[in-house]
C-alpha positions as CSV (number, residue, x, y, z in Angstrom):
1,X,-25.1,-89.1,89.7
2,X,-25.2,-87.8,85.7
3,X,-28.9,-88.1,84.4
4,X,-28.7,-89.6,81.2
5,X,-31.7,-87.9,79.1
6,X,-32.8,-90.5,76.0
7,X,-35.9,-89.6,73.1
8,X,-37.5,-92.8,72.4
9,X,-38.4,-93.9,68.5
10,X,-38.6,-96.6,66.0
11,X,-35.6,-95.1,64.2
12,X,-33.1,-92.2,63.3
13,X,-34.2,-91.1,59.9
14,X,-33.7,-87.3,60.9
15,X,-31.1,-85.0,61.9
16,X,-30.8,-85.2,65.6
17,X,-29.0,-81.6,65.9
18,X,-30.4,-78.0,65.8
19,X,-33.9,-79.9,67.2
20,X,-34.4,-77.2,69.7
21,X,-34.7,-74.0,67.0
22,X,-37.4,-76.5,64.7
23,X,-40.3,-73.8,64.3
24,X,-38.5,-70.7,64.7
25,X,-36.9,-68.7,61.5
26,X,-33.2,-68.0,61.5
27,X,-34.8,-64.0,62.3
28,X,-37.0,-65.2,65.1
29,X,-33.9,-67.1,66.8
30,X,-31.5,-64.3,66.3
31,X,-34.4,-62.5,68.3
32,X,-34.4,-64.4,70.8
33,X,-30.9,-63.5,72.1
34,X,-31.5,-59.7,73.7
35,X,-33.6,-62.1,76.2
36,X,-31.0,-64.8,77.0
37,X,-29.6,-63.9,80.4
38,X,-26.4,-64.5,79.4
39,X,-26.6,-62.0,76.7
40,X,-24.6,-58.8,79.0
41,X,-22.3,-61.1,80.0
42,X,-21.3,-61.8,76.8
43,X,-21.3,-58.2,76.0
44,X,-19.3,-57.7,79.0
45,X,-16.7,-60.1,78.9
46,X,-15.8,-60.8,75.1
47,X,-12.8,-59.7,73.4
48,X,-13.7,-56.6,71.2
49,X,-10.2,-57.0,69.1
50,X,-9.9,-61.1,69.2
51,X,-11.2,-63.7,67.2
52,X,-14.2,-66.0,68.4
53,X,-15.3,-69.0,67.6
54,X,-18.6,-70.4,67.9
55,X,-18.0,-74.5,68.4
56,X,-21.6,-75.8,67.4
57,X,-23.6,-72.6,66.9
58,X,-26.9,-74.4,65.5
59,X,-28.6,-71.6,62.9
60,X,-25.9,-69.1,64.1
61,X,-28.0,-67.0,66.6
62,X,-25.6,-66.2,68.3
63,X,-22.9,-65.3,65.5
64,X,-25.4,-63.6,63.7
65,X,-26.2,-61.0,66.6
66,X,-22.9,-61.0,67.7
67,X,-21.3,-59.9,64.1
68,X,-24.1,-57.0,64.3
69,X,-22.6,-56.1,67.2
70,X,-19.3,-55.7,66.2
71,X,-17.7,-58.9,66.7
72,X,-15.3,-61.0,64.9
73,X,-16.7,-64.5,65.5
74,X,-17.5,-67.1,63.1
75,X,-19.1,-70.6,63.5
76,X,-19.3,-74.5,63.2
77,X,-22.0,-77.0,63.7
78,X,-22.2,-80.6,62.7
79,X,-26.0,-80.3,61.6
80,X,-26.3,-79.5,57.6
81,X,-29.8,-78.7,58.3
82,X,-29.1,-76.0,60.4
83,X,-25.8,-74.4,58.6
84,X,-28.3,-74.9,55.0
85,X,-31.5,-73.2,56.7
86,X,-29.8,-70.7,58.4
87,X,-27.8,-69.8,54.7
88,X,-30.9,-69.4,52.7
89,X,-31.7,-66.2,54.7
90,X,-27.8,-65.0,55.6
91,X,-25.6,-66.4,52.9
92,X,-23.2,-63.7,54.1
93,X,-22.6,-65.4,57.3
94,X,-19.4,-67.0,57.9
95,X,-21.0,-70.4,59.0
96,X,-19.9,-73.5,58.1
97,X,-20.8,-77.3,57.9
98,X,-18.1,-79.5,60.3
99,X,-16.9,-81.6,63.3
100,X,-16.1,-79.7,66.9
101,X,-13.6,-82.4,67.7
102,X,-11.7,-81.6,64.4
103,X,-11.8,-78.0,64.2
104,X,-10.4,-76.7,60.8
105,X,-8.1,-73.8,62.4
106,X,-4.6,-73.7,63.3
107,X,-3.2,-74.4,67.3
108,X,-3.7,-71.4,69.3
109,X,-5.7,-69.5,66.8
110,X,-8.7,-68.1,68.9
111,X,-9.0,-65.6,71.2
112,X,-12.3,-66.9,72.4
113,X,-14.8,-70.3,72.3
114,X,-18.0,-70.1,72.8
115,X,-19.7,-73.7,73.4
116,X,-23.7,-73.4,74.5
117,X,-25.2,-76.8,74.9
118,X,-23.0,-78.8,73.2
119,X,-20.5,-80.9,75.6
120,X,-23.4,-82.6,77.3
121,X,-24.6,-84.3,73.8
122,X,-21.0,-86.3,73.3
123,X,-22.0,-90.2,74.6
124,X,-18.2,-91.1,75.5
125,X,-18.5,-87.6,77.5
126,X,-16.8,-84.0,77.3
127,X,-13.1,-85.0,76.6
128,X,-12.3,-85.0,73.1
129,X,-14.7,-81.3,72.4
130,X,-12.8,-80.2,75.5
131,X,-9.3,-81.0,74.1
132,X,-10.0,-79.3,70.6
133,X,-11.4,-76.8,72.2
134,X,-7.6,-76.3,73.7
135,X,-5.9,-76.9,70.9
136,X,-7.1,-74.1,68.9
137,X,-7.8,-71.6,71.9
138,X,-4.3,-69.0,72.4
139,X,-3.0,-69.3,75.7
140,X,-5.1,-67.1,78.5
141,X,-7.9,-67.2,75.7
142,X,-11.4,-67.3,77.0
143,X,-14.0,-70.1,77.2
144,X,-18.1,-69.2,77.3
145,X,-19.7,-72.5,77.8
146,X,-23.1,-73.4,79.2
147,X,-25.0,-77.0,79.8
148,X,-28.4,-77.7,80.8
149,X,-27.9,-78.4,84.8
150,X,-29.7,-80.7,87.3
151,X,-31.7,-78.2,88.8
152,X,-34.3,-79.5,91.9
153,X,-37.0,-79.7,89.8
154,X,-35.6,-81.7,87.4
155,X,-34.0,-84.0,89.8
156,X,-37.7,-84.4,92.1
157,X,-40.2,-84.4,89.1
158,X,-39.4,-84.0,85.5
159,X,-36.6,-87.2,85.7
160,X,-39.0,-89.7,87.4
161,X,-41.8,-89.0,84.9
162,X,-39.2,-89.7,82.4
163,X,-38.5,-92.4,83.9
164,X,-42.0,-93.7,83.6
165,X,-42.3,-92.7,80.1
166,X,-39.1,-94.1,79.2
167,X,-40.5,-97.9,80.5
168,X,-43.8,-96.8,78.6
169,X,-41.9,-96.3,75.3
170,X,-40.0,-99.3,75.9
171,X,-42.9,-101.8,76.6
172,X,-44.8,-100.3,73.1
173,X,-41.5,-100.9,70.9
174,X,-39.5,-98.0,70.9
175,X,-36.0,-97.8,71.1
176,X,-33.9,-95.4,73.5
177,X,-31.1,-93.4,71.7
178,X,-29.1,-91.0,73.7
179,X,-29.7,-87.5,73.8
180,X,-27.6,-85.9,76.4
181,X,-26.1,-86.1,79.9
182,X,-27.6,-83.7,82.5
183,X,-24.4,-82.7,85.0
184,X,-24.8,-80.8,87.8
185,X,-23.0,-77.8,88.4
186,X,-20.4,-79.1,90.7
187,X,-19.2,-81.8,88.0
188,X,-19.0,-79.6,85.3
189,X,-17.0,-76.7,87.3
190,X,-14.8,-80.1,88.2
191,X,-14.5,-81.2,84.7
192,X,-13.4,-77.4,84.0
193,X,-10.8,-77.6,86.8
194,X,-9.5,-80.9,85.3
195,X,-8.7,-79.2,81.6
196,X,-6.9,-76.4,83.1
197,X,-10.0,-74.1,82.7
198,X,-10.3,-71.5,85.5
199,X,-13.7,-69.6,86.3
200,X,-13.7,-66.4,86.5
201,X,-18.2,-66.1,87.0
202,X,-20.9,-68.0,86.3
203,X,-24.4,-66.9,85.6
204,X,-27.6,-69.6,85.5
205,X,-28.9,-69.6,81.6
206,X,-32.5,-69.0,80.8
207,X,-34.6,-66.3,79.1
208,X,-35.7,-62.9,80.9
209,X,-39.6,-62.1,81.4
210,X,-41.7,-62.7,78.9
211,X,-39.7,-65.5,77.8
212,X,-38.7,-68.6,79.4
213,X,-36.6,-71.7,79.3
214,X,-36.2,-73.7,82.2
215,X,-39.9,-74.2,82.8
216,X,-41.0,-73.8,79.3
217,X,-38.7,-77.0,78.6
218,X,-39.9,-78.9,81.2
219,X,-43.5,-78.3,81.6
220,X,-45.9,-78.3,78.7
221,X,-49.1,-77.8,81.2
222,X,-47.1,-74.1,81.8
223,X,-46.9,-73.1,78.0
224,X,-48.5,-69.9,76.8
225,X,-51.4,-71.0,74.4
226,X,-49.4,-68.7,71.3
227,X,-46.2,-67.2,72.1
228,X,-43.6,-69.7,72.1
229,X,-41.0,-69.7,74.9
230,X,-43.7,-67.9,77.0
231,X,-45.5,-69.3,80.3
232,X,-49.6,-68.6,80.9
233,X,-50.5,-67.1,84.4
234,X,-49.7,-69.9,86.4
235,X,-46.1,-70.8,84.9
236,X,-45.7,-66.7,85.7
237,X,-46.6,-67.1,89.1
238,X,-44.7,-70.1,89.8
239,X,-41.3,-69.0,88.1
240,X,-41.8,-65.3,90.1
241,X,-41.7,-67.3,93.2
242,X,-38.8,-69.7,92.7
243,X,-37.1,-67.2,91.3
244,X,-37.3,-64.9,94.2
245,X,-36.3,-68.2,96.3
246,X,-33.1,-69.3,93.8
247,X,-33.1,-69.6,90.4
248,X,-31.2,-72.9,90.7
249,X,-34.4,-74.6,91.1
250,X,-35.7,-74.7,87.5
251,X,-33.0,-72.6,85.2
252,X,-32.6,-74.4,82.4
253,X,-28.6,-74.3,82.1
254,X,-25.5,-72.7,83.6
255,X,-23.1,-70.7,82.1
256,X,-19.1,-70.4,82.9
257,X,-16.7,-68.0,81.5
258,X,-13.0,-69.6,81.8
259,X,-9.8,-68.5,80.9
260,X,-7.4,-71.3,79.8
């Protein structure tokens, strides 16, 4: 069954998109990439010659240390927070401010999509960003996508205990407003089958040592006391031993590379 993950408040007076990089500069989330462990298999697998698009790119991480690499992508997000903060320090950037289910490009225009974290967050589910995403991708053209996952822990502790909170918020005043779905991998690799996407690999999403996602995310009690998206001792210890088990347990996301 799809996890439904809500934040609880007494209204929606802020922009709800590009909450995860609050904190970090444009420079510090650019940094962040060379740690993502889906970084090589970007390297690996997208078109040198082709043009990519980035369908919600938040502060443009990824375009920014893609471009420095060589690559001809450019990107769209819905948040004007993040495309303004993100221009202040790279106004050469081709970012820009607009809606992933009406993409301003031509049919068949891109070699390649990327799309990391974004299907999950649509409340009528994946269809319409899936079909856009067709629309403007060429034939054979590529799709990298990820979604935060229903990994084990998730689905024994960190869902029941928002559960709990969730009735706790409710019986104080708050409303729920919906956040995103969680999917496990076998629906989302179904939902990829049913728009004509075929995998070609899959890696799980997270950070590399020091950093860390999964965990990170989940568990405050495991956050180092300065570094940010770092674990103390014991979050070290614990993701060293699931991760010798399976990372499925706690990664934070999966990521799928499709051709169409």
């Amino acid at each position: 069954m799809t996890h439904i993950i809500y934040s609880y408040r007494k209204n929606t007076g802020y922009d709800t998109l590009g909450q995860s990089w609050a904190g970090e500069s444009v420079d510090e989330n650019v940094a962040l990439c060379k740690y993502q462990t889906i970084e090589p298999f970007f390297l690996k697998h997208l078109p040198r010659n082709g043009k990519i698009l980035e369908a919600g790119c938040g502060l443009g991480r990824w375009v920014i240390y893609l471009r420095e690499k060589g690559y001809d992508i450019i990107g769209v997000d819905a948040s004007r927070e993040a495309i303004a903060t993100s221009k202040k320090t790279r106004p050469e950037q081709p970012l820009i401010l607009g809606d992933i289910t009406r993409l301003p490009y031509r049919d068949g225009s891109m070699d390649a999509i990327i799309s990391l974290g974004v299907v999950e967050h649509f409340v009528d589910g994946p269809a319409v960003p899936f079909s856009e995403i067709k629309r403007v991708l060429k034939k054979q053209g590529m799709l990298f996508i990820s979604i935060p996952i229903e990994n084990i822990l998730r689905k024994l502790i960190v869902h029941p205990v928002g559960r709990l909170k969730g009735a706790i918020h409710r019986t104080i005043g708050h409303s729920a407003f919906f956040e995103e779905y969680r999917y496990t991998e076998r629906q989302m690799e179904r939902m990829l089958q049913n728009e004509d996407f075929k995998v070609r690999t899959k890696c799980y999403d997270d950070f590399m040592p020091p950093k860390n996602i999964g965990l990170y995310a989940d568990f405050g009690l495991l956050h180092h006391k300065i570094n940010k998206w770092e674990l103390n001792k014991p979050g070290k210890f614990i993701n060293a031993a699931l991760s010798g088990i399976s990372p499925k347990i706690h990664s934070s996301g999966c990521f799928w590379i499709c051709t169409y």
